[in-house]
N, C-alpha and C positions, 0 to 999 in steps of 0.2 A: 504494500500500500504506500510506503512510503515514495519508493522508486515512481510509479503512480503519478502520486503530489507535485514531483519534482517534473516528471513530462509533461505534467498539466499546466504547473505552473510556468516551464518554459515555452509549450506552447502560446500560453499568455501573452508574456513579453513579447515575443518573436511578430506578433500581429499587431500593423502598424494602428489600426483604427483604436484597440484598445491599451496600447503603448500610452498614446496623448493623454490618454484619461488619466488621470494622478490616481484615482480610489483605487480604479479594476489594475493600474500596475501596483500598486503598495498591497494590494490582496492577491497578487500574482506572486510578488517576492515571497510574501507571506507563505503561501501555499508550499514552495520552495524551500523556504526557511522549515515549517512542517515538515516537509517529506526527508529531508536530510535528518532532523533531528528525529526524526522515527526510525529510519533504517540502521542510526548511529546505535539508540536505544533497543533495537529488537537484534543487530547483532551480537551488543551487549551480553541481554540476557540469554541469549543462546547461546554464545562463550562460556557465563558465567561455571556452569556445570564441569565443564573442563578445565577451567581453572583452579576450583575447588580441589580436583583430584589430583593435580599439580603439586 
């Protein structure tokens, strides 16, 4: 989901009509911002386990 967030949100940016828009780009970055911080967080915890064992 979060890789997702991130094609979404890049395909946001990437479209000039909603580029100009300040809200729909600041809720694009956003979206972006999301999707990194989810896949950072759900690699995490699916590490987590193997590192325990470590």
């Amino acid at each position: 989901m979060g890789i997702a967030a991130v094609v979404c949100g890049m395909l946001t940016i990437s479209r000039s009509a909603l580029a100009e828009d300040e809200v729909a780009s600041l809720w694009a970055l956003l979206g972006v911002i999301a999707g990194v911080v989810g896949g950072t967080a759900s690699a995490i915890v699916a590490l987590l386990p193997l590192a325990i064992h470590l």
